[in-house]
Every structure is written in structure tokens, then in C-alpha cells.
TORKEPA-73361 format. One line per 3 residues: number of its first residue (from 1); their letters; for each residue x, y negated, z negated of C-alpha. Coordinates in nm, 3 decimals, padded with zeros to 5 digits. Each point is the difference from the previous one (the first is absolute). Layout:
NUM> a> X,Y,Z | ...
This chain:
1> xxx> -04.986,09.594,05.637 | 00.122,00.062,-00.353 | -00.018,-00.268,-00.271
4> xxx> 00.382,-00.209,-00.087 | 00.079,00.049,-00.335 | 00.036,-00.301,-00.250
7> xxx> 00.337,-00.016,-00.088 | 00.086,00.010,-00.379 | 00.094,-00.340,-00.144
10> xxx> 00.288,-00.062,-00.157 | -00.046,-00.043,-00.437 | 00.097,-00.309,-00.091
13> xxx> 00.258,-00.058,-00.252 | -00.164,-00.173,-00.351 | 00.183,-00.205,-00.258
16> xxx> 00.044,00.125,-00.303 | -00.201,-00.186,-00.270 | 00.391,-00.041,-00.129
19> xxx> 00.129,-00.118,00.301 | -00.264,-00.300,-00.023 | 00.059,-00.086,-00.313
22> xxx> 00.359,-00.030,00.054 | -00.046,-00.229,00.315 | -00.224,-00.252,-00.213
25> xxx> 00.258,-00.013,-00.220 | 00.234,-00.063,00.248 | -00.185,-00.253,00.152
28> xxx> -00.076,-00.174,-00.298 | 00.370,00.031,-00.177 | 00.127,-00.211,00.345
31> xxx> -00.170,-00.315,-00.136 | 00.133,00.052,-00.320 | 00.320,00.053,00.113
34> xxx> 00.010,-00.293,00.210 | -00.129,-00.256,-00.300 | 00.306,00.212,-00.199
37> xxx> 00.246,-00.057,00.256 | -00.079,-00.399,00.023 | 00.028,-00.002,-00.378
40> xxx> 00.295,00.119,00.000 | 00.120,-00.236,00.252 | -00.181,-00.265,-00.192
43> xxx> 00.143,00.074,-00.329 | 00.338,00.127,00.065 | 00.125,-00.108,00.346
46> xxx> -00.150,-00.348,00.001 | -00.023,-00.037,-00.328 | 00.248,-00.326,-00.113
49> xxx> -00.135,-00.178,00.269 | -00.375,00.014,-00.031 | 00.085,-00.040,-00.377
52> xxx> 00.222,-00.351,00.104 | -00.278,-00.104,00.205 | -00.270,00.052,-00.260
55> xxx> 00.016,-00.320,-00.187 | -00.029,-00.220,00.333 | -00.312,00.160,00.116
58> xxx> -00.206,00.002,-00.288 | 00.181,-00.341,-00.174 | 00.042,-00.215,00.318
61> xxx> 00.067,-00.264,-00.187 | 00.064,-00.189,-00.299 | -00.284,-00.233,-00.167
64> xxx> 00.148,-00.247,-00.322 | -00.325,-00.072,-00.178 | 00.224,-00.275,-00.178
67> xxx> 00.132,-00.314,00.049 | 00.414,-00.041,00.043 | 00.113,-00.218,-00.261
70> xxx> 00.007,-00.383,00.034 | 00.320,-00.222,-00.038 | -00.024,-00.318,-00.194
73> xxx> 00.248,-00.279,-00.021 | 00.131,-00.108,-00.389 | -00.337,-00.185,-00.085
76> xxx> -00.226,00.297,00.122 | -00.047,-00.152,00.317 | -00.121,00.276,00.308
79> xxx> 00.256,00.021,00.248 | -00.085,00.338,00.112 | -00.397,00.211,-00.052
82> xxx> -00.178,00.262,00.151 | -00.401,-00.162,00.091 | -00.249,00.268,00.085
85> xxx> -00.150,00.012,00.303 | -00.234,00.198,00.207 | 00.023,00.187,00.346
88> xxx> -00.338,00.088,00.153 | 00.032,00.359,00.211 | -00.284,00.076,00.309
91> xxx> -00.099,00.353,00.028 | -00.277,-00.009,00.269 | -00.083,00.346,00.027
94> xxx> -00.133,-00.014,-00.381 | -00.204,-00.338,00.093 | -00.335,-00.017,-00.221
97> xxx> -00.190,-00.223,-00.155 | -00.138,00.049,-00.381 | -00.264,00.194,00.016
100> xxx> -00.024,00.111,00.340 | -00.104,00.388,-00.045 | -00.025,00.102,00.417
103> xxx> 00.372,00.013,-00.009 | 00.010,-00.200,00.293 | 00.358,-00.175,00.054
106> xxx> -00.016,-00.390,00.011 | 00.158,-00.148,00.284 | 00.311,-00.294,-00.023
109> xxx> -00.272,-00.253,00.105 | -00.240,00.089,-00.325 | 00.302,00.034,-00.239
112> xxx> 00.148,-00.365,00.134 | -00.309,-00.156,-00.097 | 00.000,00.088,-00.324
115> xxx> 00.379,-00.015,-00.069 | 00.106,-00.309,00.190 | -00.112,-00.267,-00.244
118> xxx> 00.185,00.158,-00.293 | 00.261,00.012,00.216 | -00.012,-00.343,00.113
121> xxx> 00.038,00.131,00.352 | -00.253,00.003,00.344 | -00.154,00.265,00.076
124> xxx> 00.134,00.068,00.314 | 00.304,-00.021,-00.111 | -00.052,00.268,-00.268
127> xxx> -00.182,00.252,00.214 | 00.333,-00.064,00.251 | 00.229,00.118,-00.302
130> xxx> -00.198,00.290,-00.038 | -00.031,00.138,00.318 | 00.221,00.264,00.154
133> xxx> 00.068,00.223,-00.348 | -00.178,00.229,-00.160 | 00.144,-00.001,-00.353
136> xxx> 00.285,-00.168,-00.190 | -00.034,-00.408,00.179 | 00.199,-00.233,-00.195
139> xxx> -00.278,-00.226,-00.028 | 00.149,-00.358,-00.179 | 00.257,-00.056,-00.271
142> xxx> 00.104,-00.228,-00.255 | -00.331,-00.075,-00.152 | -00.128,-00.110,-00.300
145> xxx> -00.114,00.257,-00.273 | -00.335,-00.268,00.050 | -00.038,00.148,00.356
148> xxx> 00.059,00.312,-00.041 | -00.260,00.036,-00.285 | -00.262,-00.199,00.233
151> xxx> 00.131,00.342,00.225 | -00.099,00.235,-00.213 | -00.317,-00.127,-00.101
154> xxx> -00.069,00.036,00.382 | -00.022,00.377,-00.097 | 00.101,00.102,00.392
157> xxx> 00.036,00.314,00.056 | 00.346,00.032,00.171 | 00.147,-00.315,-00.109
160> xxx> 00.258,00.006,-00.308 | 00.187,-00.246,-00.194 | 00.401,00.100,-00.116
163> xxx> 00.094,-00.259,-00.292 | 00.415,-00.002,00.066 | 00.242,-00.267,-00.163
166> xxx> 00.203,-00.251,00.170 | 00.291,-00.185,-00.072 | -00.021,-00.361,-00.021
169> xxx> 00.217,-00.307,-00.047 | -00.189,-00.280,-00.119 | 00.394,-00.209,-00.011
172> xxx> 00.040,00.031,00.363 | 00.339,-00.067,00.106 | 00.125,-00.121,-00.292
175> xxx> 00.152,00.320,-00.171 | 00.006,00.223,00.336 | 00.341,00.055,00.025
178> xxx> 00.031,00.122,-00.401 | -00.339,00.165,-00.017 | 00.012,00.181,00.341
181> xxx> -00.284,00.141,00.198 | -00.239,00.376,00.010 | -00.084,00.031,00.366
184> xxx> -00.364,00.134,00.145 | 00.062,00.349,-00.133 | 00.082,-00.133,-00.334
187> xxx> 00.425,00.115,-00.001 | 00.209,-00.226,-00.119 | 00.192,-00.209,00.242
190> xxx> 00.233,-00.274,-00.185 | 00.049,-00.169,-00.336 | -00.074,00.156,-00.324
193> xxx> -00.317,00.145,00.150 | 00.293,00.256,00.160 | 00.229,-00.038,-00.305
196> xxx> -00.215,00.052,-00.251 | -00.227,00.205,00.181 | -00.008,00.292,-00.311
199> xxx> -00.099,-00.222,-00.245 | -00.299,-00.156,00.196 | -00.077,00.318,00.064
202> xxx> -00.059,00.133,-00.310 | -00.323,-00.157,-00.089 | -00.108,00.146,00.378
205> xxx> -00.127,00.364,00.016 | -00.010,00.155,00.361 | -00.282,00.237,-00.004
208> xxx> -00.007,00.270,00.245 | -00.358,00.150,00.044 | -00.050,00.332,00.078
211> xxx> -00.165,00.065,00.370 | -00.169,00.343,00.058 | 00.031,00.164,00.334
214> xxx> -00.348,-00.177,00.133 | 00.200,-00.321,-00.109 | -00.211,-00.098,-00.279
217> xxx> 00.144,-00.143,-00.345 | 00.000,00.183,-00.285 | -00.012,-00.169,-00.324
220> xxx> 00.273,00.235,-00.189 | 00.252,-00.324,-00.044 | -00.270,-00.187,-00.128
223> xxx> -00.009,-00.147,-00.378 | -00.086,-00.309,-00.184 | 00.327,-00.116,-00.041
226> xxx> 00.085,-00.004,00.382 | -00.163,-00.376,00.047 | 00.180,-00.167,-00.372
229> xxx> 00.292,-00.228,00.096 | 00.279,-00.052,-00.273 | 00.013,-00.356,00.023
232> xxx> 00.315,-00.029,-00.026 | 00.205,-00.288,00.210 | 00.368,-00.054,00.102
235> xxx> 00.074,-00.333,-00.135 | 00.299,-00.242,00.153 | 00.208,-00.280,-00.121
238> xxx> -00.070,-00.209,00.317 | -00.241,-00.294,-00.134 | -00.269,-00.064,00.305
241> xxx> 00.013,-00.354,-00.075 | 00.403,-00.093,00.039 | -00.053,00.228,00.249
244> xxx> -00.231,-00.163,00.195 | 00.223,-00.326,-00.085 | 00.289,00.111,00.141
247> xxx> -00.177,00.185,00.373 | -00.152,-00.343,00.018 | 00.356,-00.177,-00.077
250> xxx> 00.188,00.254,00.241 | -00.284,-00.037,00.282 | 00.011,-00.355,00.007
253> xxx> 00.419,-00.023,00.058 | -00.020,00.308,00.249 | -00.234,-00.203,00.181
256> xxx> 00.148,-00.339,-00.056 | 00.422,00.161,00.129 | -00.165,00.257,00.253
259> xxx> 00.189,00.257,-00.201 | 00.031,00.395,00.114 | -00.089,00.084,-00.386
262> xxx> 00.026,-00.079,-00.396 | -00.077,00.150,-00.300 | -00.050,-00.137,-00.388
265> xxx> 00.116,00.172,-00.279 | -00.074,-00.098,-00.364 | 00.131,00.247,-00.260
268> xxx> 00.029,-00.008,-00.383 | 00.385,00.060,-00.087 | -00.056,00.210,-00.268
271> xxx> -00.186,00.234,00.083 | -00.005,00.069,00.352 | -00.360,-00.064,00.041
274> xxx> -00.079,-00.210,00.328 | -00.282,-00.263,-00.009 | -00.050,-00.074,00.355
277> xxx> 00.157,00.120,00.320 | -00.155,-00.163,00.281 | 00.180,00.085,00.402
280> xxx> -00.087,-00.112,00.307 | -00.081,00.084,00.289 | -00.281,00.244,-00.193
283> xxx> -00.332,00.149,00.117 | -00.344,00.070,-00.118 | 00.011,00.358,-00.126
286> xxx> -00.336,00.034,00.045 | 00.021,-00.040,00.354 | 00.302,00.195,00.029
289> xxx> -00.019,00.091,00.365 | 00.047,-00.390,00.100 | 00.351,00.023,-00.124
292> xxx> 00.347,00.086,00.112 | 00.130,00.293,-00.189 | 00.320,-00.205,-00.106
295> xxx> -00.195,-00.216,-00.166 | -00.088,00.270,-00.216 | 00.334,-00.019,-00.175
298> xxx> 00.096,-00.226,-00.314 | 00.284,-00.161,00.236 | 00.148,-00.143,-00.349
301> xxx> 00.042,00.370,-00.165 | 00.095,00.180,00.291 | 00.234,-00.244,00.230
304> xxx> 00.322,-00.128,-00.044 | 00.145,-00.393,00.071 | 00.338,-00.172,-00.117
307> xxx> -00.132,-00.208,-00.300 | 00.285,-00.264,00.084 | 00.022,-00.271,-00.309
310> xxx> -00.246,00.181,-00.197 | 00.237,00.227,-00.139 | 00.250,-00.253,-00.073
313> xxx> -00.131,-00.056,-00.327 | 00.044,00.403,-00.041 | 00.345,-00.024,00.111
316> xxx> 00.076,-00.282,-00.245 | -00.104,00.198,-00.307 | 00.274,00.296,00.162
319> xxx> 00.240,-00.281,-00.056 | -00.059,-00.181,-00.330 | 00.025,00.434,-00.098
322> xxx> 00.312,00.035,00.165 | 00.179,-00.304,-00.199 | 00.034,-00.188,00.389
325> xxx> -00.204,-00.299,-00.129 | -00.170,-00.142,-00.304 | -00.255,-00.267,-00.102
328> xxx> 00.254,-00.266,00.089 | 00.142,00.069,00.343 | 00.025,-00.170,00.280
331> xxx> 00.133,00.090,00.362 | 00.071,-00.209,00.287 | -00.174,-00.009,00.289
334> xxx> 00.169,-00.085,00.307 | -00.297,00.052,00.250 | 00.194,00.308,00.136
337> xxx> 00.209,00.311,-00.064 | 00.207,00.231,00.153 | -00.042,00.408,-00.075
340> xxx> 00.267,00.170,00.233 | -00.066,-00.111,00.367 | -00.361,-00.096,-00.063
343> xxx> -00.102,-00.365,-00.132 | -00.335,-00.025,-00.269 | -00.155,-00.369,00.003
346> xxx> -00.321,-00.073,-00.183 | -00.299,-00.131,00.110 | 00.037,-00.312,00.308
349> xxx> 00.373,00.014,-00.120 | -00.071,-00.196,-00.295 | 00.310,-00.079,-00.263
352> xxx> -00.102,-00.039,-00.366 | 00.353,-00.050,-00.133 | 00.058,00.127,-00.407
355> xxx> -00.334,00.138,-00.074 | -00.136,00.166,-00.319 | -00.164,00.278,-00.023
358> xxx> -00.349,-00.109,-00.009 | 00.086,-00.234,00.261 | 00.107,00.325,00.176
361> xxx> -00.351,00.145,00.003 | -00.177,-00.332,00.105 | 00.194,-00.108,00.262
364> xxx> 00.059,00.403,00.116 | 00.353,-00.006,00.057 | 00.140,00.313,00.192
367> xxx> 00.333,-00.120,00.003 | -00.012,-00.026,-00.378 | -00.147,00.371,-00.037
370> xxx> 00.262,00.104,00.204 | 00.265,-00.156,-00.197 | -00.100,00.117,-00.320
373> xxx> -00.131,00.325,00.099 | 00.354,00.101,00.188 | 00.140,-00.032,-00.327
376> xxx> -00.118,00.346,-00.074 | 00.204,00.330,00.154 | -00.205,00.134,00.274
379> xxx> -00.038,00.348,-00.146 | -00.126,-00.169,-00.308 | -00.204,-00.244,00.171
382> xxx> -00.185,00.319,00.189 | -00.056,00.185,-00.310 | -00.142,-00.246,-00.216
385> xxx> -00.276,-00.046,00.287 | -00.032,00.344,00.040 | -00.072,00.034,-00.366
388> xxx> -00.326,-00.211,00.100 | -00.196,00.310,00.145 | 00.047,-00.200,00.304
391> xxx> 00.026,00.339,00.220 | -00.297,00.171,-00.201 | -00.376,00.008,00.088
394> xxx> -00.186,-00.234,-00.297 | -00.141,00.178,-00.218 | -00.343,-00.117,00.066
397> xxx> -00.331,00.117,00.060 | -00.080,-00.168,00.263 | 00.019,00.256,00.329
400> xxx> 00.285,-00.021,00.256 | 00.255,-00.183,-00.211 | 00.350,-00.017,00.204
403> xxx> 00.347,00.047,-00.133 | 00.209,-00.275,00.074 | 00.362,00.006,00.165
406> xxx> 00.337,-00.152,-00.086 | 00.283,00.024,00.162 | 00.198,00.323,-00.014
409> xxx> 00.259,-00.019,-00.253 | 00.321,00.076,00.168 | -00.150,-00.211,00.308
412> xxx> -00.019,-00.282,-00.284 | 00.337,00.024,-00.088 | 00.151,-00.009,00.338
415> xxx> -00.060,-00.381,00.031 | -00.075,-00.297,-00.206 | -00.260,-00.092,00.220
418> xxx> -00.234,00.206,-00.128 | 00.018,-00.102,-00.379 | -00.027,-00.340,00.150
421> xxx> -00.315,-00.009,00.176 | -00.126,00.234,-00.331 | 00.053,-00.304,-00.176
424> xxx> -00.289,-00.181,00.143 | -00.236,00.269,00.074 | 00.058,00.135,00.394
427> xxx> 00.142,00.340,00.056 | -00.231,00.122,-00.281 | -00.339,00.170,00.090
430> xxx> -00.292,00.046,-00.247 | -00.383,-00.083,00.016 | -00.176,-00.256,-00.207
433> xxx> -00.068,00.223,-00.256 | 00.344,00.045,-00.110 | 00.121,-00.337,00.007
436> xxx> -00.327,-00.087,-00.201 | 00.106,00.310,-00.246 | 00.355,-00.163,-00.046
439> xxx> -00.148,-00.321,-00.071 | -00.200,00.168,-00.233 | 00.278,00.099,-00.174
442> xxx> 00.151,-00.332,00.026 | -00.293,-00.172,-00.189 | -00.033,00.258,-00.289
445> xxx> 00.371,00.069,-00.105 | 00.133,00.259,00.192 | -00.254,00.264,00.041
448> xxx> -00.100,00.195,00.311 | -00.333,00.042,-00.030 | -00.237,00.159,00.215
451> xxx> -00.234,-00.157,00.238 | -00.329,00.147,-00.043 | -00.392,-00.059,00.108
454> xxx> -00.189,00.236,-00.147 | -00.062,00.011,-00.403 | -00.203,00.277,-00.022
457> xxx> -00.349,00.211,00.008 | -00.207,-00.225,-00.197 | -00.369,00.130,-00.101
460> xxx> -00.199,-00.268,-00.071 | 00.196,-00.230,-00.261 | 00.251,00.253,-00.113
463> xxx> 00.341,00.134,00.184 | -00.010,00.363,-00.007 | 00.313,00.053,00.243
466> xxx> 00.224,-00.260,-00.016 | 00.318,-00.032,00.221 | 00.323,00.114,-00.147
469> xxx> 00.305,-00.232,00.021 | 00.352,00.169,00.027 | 00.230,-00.174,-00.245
472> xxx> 00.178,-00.316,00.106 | 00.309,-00.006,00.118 | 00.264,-00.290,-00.080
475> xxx> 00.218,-00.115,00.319 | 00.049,-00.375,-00.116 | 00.088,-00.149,-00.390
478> xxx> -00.265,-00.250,-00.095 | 00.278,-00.271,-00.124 | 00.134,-00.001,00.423
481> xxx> -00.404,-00.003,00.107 | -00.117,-00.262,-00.230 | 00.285,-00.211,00.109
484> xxx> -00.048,00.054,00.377 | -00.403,-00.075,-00.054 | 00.113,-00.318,-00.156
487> xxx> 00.195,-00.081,00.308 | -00.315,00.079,00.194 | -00.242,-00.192,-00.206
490> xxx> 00.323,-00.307,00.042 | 00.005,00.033,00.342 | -00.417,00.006,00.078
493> xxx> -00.059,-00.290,-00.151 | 00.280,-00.218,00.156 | -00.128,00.108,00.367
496> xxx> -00.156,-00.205,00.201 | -00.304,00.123,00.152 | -00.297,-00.211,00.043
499> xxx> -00.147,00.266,00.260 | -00.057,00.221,-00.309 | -00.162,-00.247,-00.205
502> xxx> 00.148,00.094,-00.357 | -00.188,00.018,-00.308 | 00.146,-00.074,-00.364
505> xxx> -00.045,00.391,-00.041 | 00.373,00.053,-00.060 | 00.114,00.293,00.229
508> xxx> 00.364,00.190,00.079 | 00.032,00.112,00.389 | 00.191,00.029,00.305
511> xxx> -00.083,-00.106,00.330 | 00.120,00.252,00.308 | 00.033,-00.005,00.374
514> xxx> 00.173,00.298,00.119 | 00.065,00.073,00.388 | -00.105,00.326,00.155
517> xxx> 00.156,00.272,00.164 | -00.067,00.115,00.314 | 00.173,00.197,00.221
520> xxx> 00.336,-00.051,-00.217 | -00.006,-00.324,00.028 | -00.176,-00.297,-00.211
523> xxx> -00.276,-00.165,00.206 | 00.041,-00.389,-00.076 | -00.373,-00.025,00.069
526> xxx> -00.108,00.219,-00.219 | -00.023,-00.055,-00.362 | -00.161,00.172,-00.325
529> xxx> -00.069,-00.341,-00.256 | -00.068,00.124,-00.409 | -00.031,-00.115,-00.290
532> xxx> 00.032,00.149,-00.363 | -00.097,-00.135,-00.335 | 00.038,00.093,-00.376
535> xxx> -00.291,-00.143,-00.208 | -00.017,-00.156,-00.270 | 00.370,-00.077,-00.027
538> xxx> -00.005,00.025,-00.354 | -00.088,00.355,-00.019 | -00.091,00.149,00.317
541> xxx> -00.292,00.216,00.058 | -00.051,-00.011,00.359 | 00.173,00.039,00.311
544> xxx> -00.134,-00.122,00.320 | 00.128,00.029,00.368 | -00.095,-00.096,00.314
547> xxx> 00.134,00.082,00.342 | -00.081,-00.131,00.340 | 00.159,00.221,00.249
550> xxx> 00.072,-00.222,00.344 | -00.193,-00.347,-00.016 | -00.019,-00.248,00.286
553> xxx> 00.105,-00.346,00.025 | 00.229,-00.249,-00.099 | 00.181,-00.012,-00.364
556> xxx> -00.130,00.356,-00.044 | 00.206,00.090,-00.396 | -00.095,00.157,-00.322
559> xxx> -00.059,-00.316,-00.125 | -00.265,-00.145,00.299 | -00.178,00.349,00.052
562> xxx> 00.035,00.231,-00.274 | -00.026,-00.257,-00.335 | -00.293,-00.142,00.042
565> xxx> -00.170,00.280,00.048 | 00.171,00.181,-00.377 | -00.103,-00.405,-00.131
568> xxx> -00.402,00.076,00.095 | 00.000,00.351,-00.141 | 00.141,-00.141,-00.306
571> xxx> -00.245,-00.270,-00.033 | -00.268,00.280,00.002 | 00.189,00.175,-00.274
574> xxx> 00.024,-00.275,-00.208 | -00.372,-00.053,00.046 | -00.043,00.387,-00.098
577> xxx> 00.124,-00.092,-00.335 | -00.021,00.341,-00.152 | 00.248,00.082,00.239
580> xxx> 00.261,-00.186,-00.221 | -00.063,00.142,-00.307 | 00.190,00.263,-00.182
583> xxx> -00.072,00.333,00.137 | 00.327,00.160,00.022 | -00.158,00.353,-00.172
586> xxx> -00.309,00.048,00.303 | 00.030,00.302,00.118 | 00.152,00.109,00.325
């Protein structure tokens, strides 16, 4: 048998040392191409938006290494600080004692032990707080800088101390509604804490610190100057101690009439500048949370009432100006009038016969407003009232001030009835603080002035920013006010009120008690008493109001609810004798 040949094999086919190099190239160029690619998606497609989101990953958020300025009352009394405190953070995966050098991780059970008597806590309790989470454990807050150096000297690894400020108001409730409130995030929630929010924050830097990607802090912000404070304070005209005078005053008749609410106002007439304005019901702005949020609001700025016979006196100075009365005249009462269909009596149908005009104010005739007042053209009668500013938000500083509201004009001058009940203060809206501004002007001459709280940023003993007053304007002569105040001053010290327990101080006021409104119709249960006074009579300075808005009882007037109430806050000013001195040039 013959031998099978081997068959031939096939060559195989080599690559070119080329054709290698070219496929490493290849292979390596994908890569490259790929990181170009995502670059270009990066940079180009996605560009803005990474770019936008930048600054909140590696600044999360903002650190103020300063304190927010304080607010202090006319004397330099602190109605408003920031105190430092401390917040302790847990991290228990760092957990070490000093000098452990095993690297071992301490357990919540050895770290309690150590850190619960500084803390003033049990142990178990501690290590219960710290279980659960590896990093970031809001440990305890609001602590003293004391405690949280007796931390640190602890030296545990994993446990840090953050020094923050919080707001504090060492006054309590007795400048809430004016001062306002920061909540737990430190924003600005009511008062001039929200209103003047920019100037606090001036002297308060927010420092954002850098973060790199493994979230660690890197000190590129960082300079001497981030922890120095300016020391600069907003100052106010408010005086802590009339203050205080006039919340205990108010407190005592809320409590005493079971009223819905009141306020104080004291004011110097001219300048604008209010010494004490004291509201109930109020809260503790510390404790914020424990309040309603209407109670937030200055009810006396921001809501309007009818101010009833406290704006006869107002009304009374239109007249004298409009030539429909002068020092000498008299009208006669008849106990009743008749305006069109309707009939206006006054008060328990009382008939005071021929009265004069301070007779007018004490006994608080309507019928003899009405008279007097009718004498005017209706047209007339509505201008010169809107020519008050009566329809115009105060200009005021104090937040949420509320325009007050007349009676359209050509509704006005459609029927008589409408001047009439003018005359003695219903059908006329405005809140406190514009009947106390028209008083104002009353007691100095004729000015409108502006109502004001805050004088200024004060460092220290000298006013760098003072407020700056608009220029008065003139709505009254001073020969028709001085004559009406000497009506007033007549008229206060012929009534009798032994409730109010007068003093010689000689005063010029006006009692009211005004109905309200509700539903379109006046609820004959429901009542707002006042009272306003000039002081001194000679040459007024001050202006003080009070309002009780719906008190319970019997015999519940101006004159049993409201004056005694002005007749204690005065008796504190009197007491504050620098209050009485010349001062007319402080600044506003």
C-alpha cells in the first residue's frame, strides 16, 4: 500500500507591522474620543446648567460669622440682640479618643460617658441620640459658649461645636407688635425686623464657604475681618419705661372690661416721634410659635374703626376755619334732630338746652355737632376732610399702615345725612394712628407731622443715620387750634369723673364711644371707648390716645374705660420728668 500524501497547508495571512499600529491607535483614539465627546456635552450642551448649579454644590449654604444688629429703645435700652450660642454635631464614624493611635472607633456608650456631664445629660440618653447615624447628628442646641468650650476641651474625635447667633428679646411682649419677630431660620417675619430688614442687615455678612467635591471646606472666603461686627444699633423713640407703663396700664383695663383689644399711643406733636405704643392682645416673640398669626399685626396701624366723638374736636377746628362759629357761640340743644327722614339723638337722649362750645365737648353733644356742622355745603364739608389725608396711608414707618376711607364724594352730596353723622365721627374710617396724627396737629398749630419710631443707626453714643422727616404740611391755622385746645382743656376739667381719679396735671382731651359696624348695621352691644389728650395745655408736646375696642359690662364709655387708663400713663410721664422738657429739635 502506498503512503497518503500530507496535504499542503494553507499560508496564513500576517498583519502588516502598519496594520498594527493603526489598530492601537484605533483602539486607543476610542477612549479619547469618548472623554472628547462628554466634554463637549459637558461644556457646550449642558453647559448653563451645570454652571447654575455650581454655586449650590460647592456653597450649600450661607454662614454670617456676625451678629445682626441690635435695636435699642431712646435710652439705649435692648429690645432686640443676637446671643451666641453653640450647637454640638455627632459624627460617630470619626469617634476617638485623644490619643488613641490603634484607630479603633469608640462606641456611643464610651463617647456618652465622657460627654454627658458637660452636657448635663444621662448617659443613656446621649448614647440614644447618637445611635442610628453615621455622620451629621444634630446633637443639642442653644448652649452656652461655657459648654461648648467644656466640649472642646473634651478633644473627641467626631464631636464638633458650630458657634451660630440667635435672636433674643430680653422685653418680651412688651414691644412685639412694633419690633416684630426672625423665625428658626433667622428670616424676618413681622415688625421692623421685616421692615427694616436691610439695615439690620448690614452689620451681618453671610459667608458662603467653598465645599470641594469630597465635601470638605476650603478656606478661600476666609479673612480676619469675617468675625468684626460694626457695632452699630438701630435706635427708637419708644422709651422702655412709659412703655412698660402704659402695657401694664392697658393690661390691667383689658382685663378689668374683658375687652377684644387696646392699644396706647404716646407721641410728641412736633416731631412725629412716638414714645410708647403698647397693644393688646400681644405675644412673646421669642416664643413665636405659641401665637396666632393675627396677633402679629400692630392692629392700631393697620385696622380701621369709626373714632366717633374723638374727631369732634377735629371737626370743630373745620368750623371756627370756615367762619360757622367763633370763641363765643353757642347752639341749642334740643336732645334731638331731624336730617331728612332719619332722627340723630345724643347719648340716653339727653337735652342740654343753649350750650357753649366747651360745654359742647364735655357734655358730647351730637345734636349740637350736627347743627353747627350742617351749616357747611356738603361739597365743602367733604373737601375740607378730604384735605386731612384722611383717604391716604400715614406716612409712617411703622409696617402695614392702612389708608383710611370717607365717604365718596358725590355719595356725600346726595344726602345730608352723611355730613351729619361726619359731624360726630361715624361714617369716617381711619386707624388710631391717624386720628393720633390729627391730634398731633391739633396740639402743635396746624402741622401734619409724621408719626415715626425709629431715629436712627446709632453707633455707640453718636447717630450716624438719622431718620429724615419730609417737611410739614399745614391743614389747620394755629389761631382756630389754639382756640379749640382751649375748649378742650375748658371742657376736661369741668367733667366729672371720679373713676379716672384726676390729677392737678392740667390736660386738654376728648372722651369717645363710637358703635361698630357690622354687617351694615351698628351693633348696640358693641362699642370702641377712647380717649385723647393734649399735654401740657399751655404748650403741647405730647399726644396720647388710648382705645379699647369692645369692653364688657355696664356704663362701658370713653370716660369709664378708656380715661383712666390715658390718666395712669400720664402719671408715669410726669414721673419721667425729662419727658416734659424742651426737646422739640431730637431727632426723628
Amino acid at each position: 500500500m502506498g503512503r497518503s500524501r500530507p496535504r499542503p497547508q494553507r499560508p496564513r495571512p500576517r498583519i502588516s507591522t502598519q496594520m498594527r499600529l493603526v489598530l492601537v491607535f484605533l483602539l486607543l483614539l476610542l477612549p479619547v474620543l469618548g472623554l472628547a465627546g462628554r466634554l463637549f456635552w459637558l461644556q457646550l450642551v449642558q453647559g448653563d446648567v451645570l454652571a447654575q448649579q455650581a454655586p449650590s454644590r460647592q456653597m450649600p449654604s450661607a454662614q454670617s460669622f456676625a451678629t445682626r444688629r441690635p435695636i435699642i429703645d431712646r435710652q439705649g435700652e435692648i429690645l432686640a440682640w443676637d446671643e451666641m450660642r453653640v450647637r454640638v454635631w455627632a459624627h460617630p464614624v470619626y469617634f476617638q479618643f485623644p490619643g488613641d493611635r490603634d484607630g479603633r472607633q469608640r462606641s456611643a456608650a464610651e463617647v456618652s460617658q465622657r460627654l454627658a456631664p458637660v452636657l448635663g445629660l444621662s448617659s443613656a440618653e446621649l448614647e440614644q441620640r447618637l445611635l442610628g447615624q453615621e455622620s451629621g447628628i444634630r446633637l443639642l442646641e442653644h448652649l452656652s459658649l461655657e459648654t461648648g468650650e467644656a466640649v472642646k476641651a473634651l478633644d473627641i474625635s467626631g464631636i464638633d461645636v458650630e458657634i451660630y447667633p440667635q435672636r433674643r428679646y430680653p422685653q418680651g411682649e412688651l414691644f412685639a407688635n412694633v419690633v416684630g419677630f426672625l423665625n428658626l431660620e433667622r428670616q424676618p417675619q413681622a415688625g421692623l425686623e421685616l421692615s427694616r430688614n436691610a439695615q439690620l442687615l448690614q452689620g451681618e455678612r453671610s459667608l458662603w464657604l467653598l465645599r470641594s467635591g469630597d465635601n470638605a471646606v476650603l478656606p478661600v472666603h476666609l479673612s480676619m475681618d469675617t468675625i468684626q461686627d460694626d457695632a452699630m444699633q438701630l435706635q427708637l423713640s419708644l422709651d422702655t419705661r412709659l412703655q412698660r407703663a402704659a402695657h401694664t396700664a392697658l393690661s390691667a383695663a383689658m382685663g378689668e372690661w374683658k375687652a377684644a383689644r387696646g392699644a396706647v399711643m404716646v407721641m410728641d406733636v412736633h416731631n412725629g416721634e412716638l414714645l410708647a405704643l403698647a397693644s393688646q392682645p400681644s405675644y412673646d416673640p421669642s416664643r413665636f410659635w405659641q401665637a396666632q398669626p393675627r396677633q402679629f399685626r400692630e392692629w392700631s396701624v393697620e385696622d380701621l374703626y369709626e373714632p366717633g366723638s374723638t374727631f369732634k374736636p377735629i371737626n370743630l377746628v373745620i368750623a371756627l376755619e370756615e367762619d360757622l362759629i367763633d370763641g363765643n357761640s353757642t347752639v341749642q340743644d334740643t336732645g334731638s334732630v331731624d336730617v331728612g327722614s332719619w332722627k340723630i339723638r345724643n347719648n340716653q337722649d339727653r337735652i342740654h338746652g343753649v350750650i357753649t362750645m366747651p360745654r359742647l365737648l364735655q357734655v358730647s353733644s351730637n345734636v349740637g355737632m350736627v347743627k353747627t356742622m350742617l351749616q357747611l355745603p356738603q361739597e365743602r364739608y367733604w373737601q375740607r376732610l378730604h384735605n386731612l389725608e384722611i383717604e391716604q396711608v400715614p406716612d409712617t414707618d411703622l409696617p402695614g399702615a392702612a389708608a383710611g376711607q370717607l365717604t365718596p364724594p358725590q355719595v356725600f352730596r346726595s344726602d345730608p345725612i352723611y355730613a351729619a353723622t361726619a359731624s360726630f365721627g361715624q361714617g369716617i374710617a381711619l386707624s388710631p394712628l391717624k386720628l393720633l396724627q390729627l391730634h398731633a396737629a391739633l396740639a402743635n398749630g396746624g402741622w401734619l407731622v409724621r408719626p415715626h419710631v425709629v431715629r436712627g443707626l446709632r453707633n455707640v453714643d453718636t447717630m450716624k443715620t438719622a431718620t429724615h422727616l419730609p417737611r410739614r404740611k399745614r391743614i389747620f391755622q394755629e389761631a382756630s387750634t389754639a382756640t379749640v385746645r382751649s375748649w378742650m382743656e375748658t371742657a376736661t376739667t369741668l367733667a366729672q369723673v371720679p373713676v379716672a381719679r384726676i390729677h392737678s396735671y392740667p390736660t386738654a382731651g376728648k372722651t369717645g364711644t363710637s358703635q361698630k359696624a357690622r354687617q351694615g348695621r351698628y351693633d348696640p352691644e358693641a362699642v370702641i371707648t377712647s380717649f385723647v389728650t393734649h399735654l401740657p395745655t399751655d404748650d403741647p408736646r405730647f399726644v396720647v390716645l388710648v382705645v379699647v375696642d369692645e369692653p364688657r359690662g355696664e356704663e362701658t364709655y370713653g370716660s369709664t374705660v378708656a380715661l383712666p387708663v390715658a390718666y395712669r400713663v400720664i402719671d408715669s410721664m410726669v414721673a419721667l420728668d425729662n419727658l416734659l422738657l424742651p426737646d422739640h429739635g431730637a431727632a426723628g
